[in-house]
Every structure is written in C-alpha cells, then in structure tokens.
C-alpha positions in Angstrom: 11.4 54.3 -0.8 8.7 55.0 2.0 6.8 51.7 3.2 4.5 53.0 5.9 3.5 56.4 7.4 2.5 56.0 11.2 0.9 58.4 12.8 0.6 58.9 16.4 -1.7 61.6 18.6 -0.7 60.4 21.9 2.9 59.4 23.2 4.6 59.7 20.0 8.3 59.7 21.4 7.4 56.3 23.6 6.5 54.9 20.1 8.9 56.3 18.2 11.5 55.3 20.5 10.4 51.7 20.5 10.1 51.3 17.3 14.1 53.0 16.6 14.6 50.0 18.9 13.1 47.7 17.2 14.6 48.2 14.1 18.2 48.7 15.3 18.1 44.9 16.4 17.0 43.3 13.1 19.6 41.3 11.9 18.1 40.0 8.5 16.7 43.3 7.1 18.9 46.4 7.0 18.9 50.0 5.2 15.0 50.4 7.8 15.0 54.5 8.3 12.6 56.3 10.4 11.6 60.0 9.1 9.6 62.5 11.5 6.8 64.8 10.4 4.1 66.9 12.0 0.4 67.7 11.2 -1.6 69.8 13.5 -1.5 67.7 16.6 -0.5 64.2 14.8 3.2 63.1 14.4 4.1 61.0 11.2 7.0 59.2 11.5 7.9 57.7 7.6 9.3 54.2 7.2 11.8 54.0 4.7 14.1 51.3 2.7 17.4 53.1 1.1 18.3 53.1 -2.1 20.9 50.2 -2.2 18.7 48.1 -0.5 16.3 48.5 -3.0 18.6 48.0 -6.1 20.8 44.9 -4.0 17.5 42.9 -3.9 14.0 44.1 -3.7 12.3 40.9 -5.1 8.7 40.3 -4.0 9.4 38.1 -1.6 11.9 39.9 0.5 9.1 43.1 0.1 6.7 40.7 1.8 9.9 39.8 4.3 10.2 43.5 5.5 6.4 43.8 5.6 6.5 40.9 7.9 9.2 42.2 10.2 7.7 45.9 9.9 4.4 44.0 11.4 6.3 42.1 14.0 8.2 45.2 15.2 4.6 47.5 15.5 3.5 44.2 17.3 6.0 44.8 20.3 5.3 48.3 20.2 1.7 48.0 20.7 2.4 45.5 23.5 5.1 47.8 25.4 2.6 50.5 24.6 -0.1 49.0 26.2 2.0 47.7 29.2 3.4 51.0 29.9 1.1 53.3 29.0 -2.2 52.5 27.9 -3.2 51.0 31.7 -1.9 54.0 33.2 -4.8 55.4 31.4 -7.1 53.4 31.9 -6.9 52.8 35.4 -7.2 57.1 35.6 -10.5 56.8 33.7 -11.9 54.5 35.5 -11.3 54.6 38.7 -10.9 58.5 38.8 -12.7 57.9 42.4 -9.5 57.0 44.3 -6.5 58.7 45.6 -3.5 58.1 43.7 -2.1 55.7 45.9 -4.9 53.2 45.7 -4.4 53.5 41.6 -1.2 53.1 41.7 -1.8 49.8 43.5 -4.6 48.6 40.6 -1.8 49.9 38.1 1.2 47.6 40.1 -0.8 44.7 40.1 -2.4 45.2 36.8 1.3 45.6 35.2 2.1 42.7 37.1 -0.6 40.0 35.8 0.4 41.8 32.3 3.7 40.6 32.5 2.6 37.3 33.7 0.3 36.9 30.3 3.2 38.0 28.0 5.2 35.3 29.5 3.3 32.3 29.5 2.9 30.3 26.2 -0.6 30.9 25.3 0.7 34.6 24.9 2.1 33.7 22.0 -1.5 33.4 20.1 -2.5 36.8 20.8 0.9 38.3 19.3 0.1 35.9 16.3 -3.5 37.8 16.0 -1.8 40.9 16.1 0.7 40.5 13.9 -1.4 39.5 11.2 -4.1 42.1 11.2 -1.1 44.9 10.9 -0.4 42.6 7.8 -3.9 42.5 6.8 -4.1 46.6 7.4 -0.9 46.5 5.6 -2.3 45.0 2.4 -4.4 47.9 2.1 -3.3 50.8 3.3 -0.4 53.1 3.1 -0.7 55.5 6.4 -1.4 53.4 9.9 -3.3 55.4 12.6 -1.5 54.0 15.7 -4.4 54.8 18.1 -7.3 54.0 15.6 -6.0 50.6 14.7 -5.6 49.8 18.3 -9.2 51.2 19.4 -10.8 49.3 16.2 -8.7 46.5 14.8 -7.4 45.3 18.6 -11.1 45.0 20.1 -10.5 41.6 21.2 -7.1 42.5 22.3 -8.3 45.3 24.2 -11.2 43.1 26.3 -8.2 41.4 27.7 -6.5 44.4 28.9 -9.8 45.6 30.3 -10.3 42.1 31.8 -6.8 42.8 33.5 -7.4 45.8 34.9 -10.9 44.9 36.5 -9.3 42.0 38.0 -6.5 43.9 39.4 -9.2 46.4 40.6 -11.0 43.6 42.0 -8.5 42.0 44.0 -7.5 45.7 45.3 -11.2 45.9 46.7 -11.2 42.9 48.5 -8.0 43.5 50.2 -8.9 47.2 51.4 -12.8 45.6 52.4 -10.8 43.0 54.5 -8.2 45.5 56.0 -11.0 47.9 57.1 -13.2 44.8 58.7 -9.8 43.8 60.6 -9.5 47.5 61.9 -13.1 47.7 62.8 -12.5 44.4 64.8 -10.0 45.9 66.4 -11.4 49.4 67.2 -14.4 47.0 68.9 -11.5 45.3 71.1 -10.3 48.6 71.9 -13.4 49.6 73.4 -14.0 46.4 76.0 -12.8 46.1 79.0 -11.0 42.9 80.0 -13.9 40.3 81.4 -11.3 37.4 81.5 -7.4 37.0 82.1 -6.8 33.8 80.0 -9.2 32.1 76.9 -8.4 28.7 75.7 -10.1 28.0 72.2 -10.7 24.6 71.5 -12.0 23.9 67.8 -14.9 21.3 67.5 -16.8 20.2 64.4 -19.4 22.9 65.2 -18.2 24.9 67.5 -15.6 26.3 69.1 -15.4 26.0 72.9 -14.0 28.6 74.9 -12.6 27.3 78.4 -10.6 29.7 81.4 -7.7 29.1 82.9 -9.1 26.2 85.2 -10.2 24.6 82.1 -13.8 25.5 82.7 -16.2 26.2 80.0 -16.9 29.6 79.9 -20.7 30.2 78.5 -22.8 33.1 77.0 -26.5 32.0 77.7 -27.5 35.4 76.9 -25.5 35.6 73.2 -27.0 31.7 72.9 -30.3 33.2 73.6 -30.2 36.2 71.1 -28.8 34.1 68.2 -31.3 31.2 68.7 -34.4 34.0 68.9 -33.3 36.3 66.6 -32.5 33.5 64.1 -29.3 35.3 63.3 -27.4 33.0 60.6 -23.9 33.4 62.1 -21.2 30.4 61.6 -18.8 29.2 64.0 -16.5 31.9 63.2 -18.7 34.7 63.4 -19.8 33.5 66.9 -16.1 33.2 68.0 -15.0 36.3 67.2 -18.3 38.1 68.7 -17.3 36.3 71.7 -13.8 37.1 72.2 -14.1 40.6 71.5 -16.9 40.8 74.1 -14.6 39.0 76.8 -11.6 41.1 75.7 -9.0 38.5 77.5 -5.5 39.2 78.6 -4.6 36.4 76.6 -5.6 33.5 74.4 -4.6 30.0 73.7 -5.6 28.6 70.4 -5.2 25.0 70.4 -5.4 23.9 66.4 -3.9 20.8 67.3 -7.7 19.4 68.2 -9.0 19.9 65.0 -8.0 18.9 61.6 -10.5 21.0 59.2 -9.2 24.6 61.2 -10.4 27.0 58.4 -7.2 29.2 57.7 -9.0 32.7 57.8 -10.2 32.9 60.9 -6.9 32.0 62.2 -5.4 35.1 60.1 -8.0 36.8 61.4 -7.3 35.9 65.1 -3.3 36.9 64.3 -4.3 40.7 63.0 -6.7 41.4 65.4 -5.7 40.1 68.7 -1.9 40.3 67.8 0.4 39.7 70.6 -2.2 38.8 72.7 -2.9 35.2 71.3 -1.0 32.2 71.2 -1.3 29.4 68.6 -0.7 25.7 70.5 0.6 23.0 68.4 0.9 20.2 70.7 -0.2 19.9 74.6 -1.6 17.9 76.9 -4.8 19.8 76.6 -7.5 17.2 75.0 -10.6 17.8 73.7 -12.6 15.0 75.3 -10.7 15.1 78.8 -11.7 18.9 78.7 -15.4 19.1 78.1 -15.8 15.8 81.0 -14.1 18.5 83.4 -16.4 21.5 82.7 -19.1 18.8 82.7 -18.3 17.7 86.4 
C-alpha cells in the first residue's frame, strides 16, 4: 500500500538518504519501504506499508500513527536539509560578491548559530509547527513536492533561516571592517618615523595623558589647536591613537591600573597595532596625581 509520493528536483539522494535513515530507526512502526521513480527532471520516491502490516493491524488509529511518524521523519529531513544544504545556497545567492573564502566563513558561522537554535529548547516549537503542517498537507494530499512545501508552507520557517544567515553575514562584515581599520593603523605606523623612545599612557576620566621617560607630559598644541578649530568630534580614544601613531615611540607603557572604566577596545586595539611594542602595567609606583604635579613643576 503506497502512503505518500515525494518528489524532489534538487538533492534527491541527500533526501532520500535521510529519510532511509529515518525509517530504519523506528522502532514502533515497521514493514515502511521506500520505492524510487523518475519524471523528467523530478525524482519520486513512493512510501510504502507491506502487506502483512496492513493485514496484522491497520486500524485507523495506527494509520494516523504512521502518518504521524511519516511527518516526524520529513520533519528531520527538512531540518538536515536545510542545515546542510539549503544555506549553502543561500549564502551563494546572496552574497555571490565575495570570494569563496569569505562565504565559506558566513556559511561556518551560519551552520554554527543553526546548530545552536536546534539545540536549545525553544527549538522544539518550531519542529512542532513543522510537523503539523506536513500533517495538515498530509490530510489532503497524496504526492508532497519537497521544495514547494518548503518555499510555501515553511515561510515562517524560512524568515528564520534568512535571519540566520544575515546575521552571520553581519557579524562577518564587522570583523573584516575592523581587521582592515587595524591594518590601516598600522600601515600609518609604518610610515612615521620614531619622534619618541618611550610613551607612558596614563588613563584619566577624559583623557588620556601621555608622559616620556622623565615623566614629563608630552603635549600636541598644534593637534589641540586643529581639533578645538575644526570642531572635530573625536573621543578620547580617537585622540590617543592619532597621537601615538604620530609619535611612533620605541615603546609604550600602558598603565590601566589608574583607571577603573578602561574601555576594553581600545586596549585590543593598542595590542594589534603596536604589538610588541607596548607594554600593559598592572601595578607600579607610577601615580596619577604624583605624575601630573611633576609635569606641572
């Protein structure tokens, strides 16, 4: 007795394989075949229950039982379908722009937040949708377009998939906008000459004061002058690194122990682009207030 006839245009082994898979671990239904057929460039794979099956105890409820696992089992399918296959494709339509590296990242990290939803409990509502609108199509219909009911049943389902992807994306643009500002910090560096053998940095609520190795304030009247004129809205960060770049030290002392609030990106920041060059100081006799009376004097 056929049940269902699926048919699949794209990746019909992948499905057919997972759903042979599927149906070789049920435990409480046996006698579940799987037929192959071909028309023009769809696959049909029938669903069949043997004979003895059907005379040993096809009773209405234990039609609706097979239905049920039938739905459960195209369930996982469409969810290992969509993990390993559908985001692939995605990601290659939209983001046809970059190399294949940089989509293989957006797939790696899409894959990954994919797993991550499939794991956590609330996961467990959308398999719950799913299942029950294959029962629903089920109801009604004897041939199941694998593709169509994914594209037109699954619209909600597929908003979160899109939603991954996008974020993944997202996240991939950030980090390659931050490695190419690090790179054109350093190129910058690269191009100074050393003005100053040593820098100590120490962090104040609104500034951060850069002394030499004497422990005497080292100014920029002219950069003071061209940010207060030119009303350039730069924070405390921006400021520093302008500075340091432009004095291109030898080497530089960061003394985080003076502050409290020390904003972790700039520090980050300060590690990729001056590298070896800088120093972070935990604990010293350096103080804050001792220092600035000393380059006051």
């Amino acid at each position: 007795m056929q049940i269902l006839s699926l048919g699949v245009a794209e990746e019909p082994f992948f499905v057919y394989s997972r759903l042979k898979k599927q149906f070789d671990e049920l435990e409480n239904i046996k006698g579940l075949s799987i037929e192959q057929g071909q028309s023009g460039e769809i696959t049909f794979y029938g669903i069949f229950l043997n004979d003895e099956e059907i005379k040993r105890n096809l009773d209405l409820y234990t039609y609706e039982r097979i239905k049920y696992f039938i739905a459960a089992a195209l369930c996982n399918v469409i969810i290992d379908y969509t993990k390993e296959k559908l985001i692939c494709k995605l990601v290659e339509e939209n983001y046809y722009f970059l190399d294949g590296i940089e989509k293989e990242k957006i797939l790696l990290e899409s894959r990954k937040k994919m797993n991550e939803i499939i794991e956590s409990s609330g996961f467990s509502n959308i398999r719950y949708e799913i299942i029950k609108k294959v029962l629903d199509f089920l109801d009604n219909n004897f041939e199941f377009n694998f593709e169509g009911f994914l594209t037109f049943r699954l619209k909600e389902y597929l908003k979160v998939i899109n939603n991954i992807i996008e974020d993944a994306a997202s996240k991939y643009f950030l980090e390659r906008e931050y490695i190419q500002f690090i790179n054109l910090l350093k190129y910058f560096l690269d191009l100074q000459n050393t003005k100053i053998d040593l820098v100590h940095i120490v962090p104040d609520e609104k500034a951060y004061i850069l002394y030499d190795k004497e422990l005497k304030e080292v100014k920029n009247e002219f950069f003071e002058m061209l940010s207060k004129n030119l009303k350039l809205n730069l924070s405390k960060d921006d400021i520093l690194l302008s500075r340091l770049i432009s004095l291109s030290p030898q080497q530089i002392i960061f003394h985080r122990h003076c502050s409290a609030n020390l904003s972790q990106d700039i520090l980050e920041i300060l590690s990729l682009v001056f590298e070896q060059r800088i120093h972070f100081c935990d604990e010293c006799e350096i103080e804050k207030s001792k220092t600035i009376t000393k380059s006051e004097e």
